[in-house]
N, C-alpha and C positions, 0 to 999 in steps of 0.2 A: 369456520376456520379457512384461513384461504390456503390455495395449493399451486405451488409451484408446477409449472411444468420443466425439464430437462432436454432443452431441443438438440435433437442431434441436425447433419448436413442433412438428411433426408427430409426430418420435419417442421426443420425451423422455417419461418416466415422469408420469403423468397431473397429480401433486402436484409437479411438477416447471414445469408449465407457467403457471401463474401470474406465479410467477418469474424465468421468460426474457422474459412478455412484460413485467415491470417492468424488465428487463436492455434489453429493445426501446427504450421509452420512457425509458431515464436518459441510452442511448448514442449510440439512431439504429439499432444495430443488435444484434445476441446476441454478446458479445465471444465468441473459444473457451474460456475462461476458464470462462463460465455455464456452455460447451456440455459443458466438462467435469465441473463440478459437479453437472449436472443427473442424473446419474447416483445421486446425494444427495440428494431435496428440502431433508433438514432442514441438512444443510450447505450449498447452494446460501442458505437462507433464513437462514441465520446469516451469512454473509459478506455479502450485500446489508444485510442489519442493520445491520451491523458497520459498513458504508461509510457507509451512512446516518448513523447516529450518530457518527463520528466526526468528519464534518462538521459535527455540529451543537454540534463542542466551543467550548472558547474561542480556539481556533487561529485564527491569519489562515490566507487562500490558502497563505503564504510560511511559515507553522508548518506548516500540512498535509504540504505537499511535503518539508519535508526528513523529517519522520518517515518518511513513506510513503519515499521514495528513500534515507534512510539504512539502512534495514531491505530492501530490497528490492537494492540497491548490495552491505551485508554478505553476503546472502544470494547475493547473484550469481544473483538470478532472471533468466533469461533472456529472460521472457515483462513481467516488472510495470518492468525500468529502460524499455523504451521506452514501454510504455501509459502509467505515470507522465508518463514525458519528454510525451509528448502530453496528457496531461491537464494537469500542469503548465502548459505553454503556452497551453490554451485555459483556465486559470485566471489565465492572466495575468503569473503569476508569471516575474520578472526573468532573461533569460539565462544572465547570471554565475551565479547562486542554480544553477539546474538545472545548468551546468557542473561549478562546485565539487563540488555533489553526484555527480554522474556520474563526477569523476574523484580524487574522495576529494583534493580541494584543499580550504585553508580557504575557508570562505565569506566573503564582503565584507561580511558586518554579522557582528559580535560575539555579539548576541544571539541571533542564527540557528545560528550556530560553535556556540554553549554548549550549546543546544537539540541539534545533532547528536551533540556529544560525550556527552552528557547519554544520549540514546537509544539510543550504542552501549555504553558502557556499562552500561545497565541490561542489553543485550542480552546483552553478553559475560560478566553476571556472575550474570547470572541475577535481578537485583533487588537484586544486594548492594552498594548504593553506600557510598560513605564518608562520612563526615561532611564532607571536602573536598572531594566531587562534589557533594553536597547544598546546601554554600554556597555554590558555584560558580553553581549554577543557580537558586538562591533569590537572589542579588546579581545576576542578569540578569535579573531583574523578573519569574520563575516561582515557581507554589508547590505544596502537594503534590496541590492539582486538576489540575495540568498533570502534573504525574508521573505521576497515575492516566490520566488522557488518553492519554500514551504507553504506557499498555498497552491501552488500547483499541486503538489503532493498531496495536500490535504482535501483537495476536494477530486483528487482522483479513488482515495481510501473513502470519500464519504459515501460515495458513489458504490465502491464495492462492502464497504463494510456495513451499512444498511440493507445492503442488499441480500448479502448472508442471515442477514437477523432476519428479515422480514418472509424470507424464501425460505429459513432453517436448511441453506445448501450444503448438501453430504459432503464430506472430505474428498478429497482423490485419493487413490490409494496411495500414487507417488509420496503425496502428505501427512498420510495418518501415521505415520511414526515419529512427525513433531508433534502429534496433537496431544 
């Protein structure tokens, strides 16, 4: 069975440590998330990228969240629906919204609903949408900048929600009362 290790700043790998202390200052604290990637510097610095930029798409708060938690919900990470669920929150974003999402309900805005359907199916199908999934979500006020969007997302979740599986990484405590 393989085993994760938990690098803290003292014993993660030297190119490693840069990176946790950007993980210090985004979160407060080293999610176990970094602790496991730091075993990686260049995938540690690719998924902090990744997070980075995704954020700086044309997403609201309330786009963010359901990619990241419809991709993380599919995936049935065990580690990214509660840290979501907490991040969600301290972004603001509306209860019902992270509900829906959490319980694979529709969501109460339409355009939000189109958006998730939109993202599992790219998920499920590998990128091969239909021409009636494409108008579906071009007639909800998206276009193919937000498509490319959802793959930034998605492979910044593939990146961590593999990673939880395969690491079995502990909760934070901040998180384990979405878990």
């Amino acid at each position: 069975m393989a085993e994760f290790t938990l690098y803290t700043q003292e014993t993660a790998p030297e190119a490693s440590k840069p990176f946790l202390d950007n993980a210090l200052k985004m979160f407060g604290m080293i999610p176990n998330l970094a602790a496991v990637l730091a075993e990686s510097p260049e995938t540690l610095e690719c998924y902090q990228m990744m997070h980075v930029k995704f954020q700086e798409t044309s997403f609201s708060a309330e786009e963010l969240t359901v990619v990241w938690m419809t991709i993380n919900v599919e995936n049935e990470c065990h580690y990214c629906v509660p840290a979501h669920t907490a991040i969600a929150h301290m972004m603001g974003v509306d209860a019902a919204i992270i509900t829906a999402l959490r319980e694979r309900t529709p969501i109460p805005v339409a355009k939000l609903e189109t958006l998730r359907e939109t993202t599992l199916a790219i998920m499920n199908t590998r990128g091969c949408l239909t021409d009636e999934q494409f108008q579906k979500f071009y007639d909800a006020g998206y276009g193919n900048k937000q498509i490319l969007e959802i793959l930034l997302g998605l492979a910044q979740k593939t990146i961590s929600n593999y990673t939880n599986h395969l690491a079995k990484t502990p909760i934070d405590e901040p998180f384990a009362k979405f878990a």
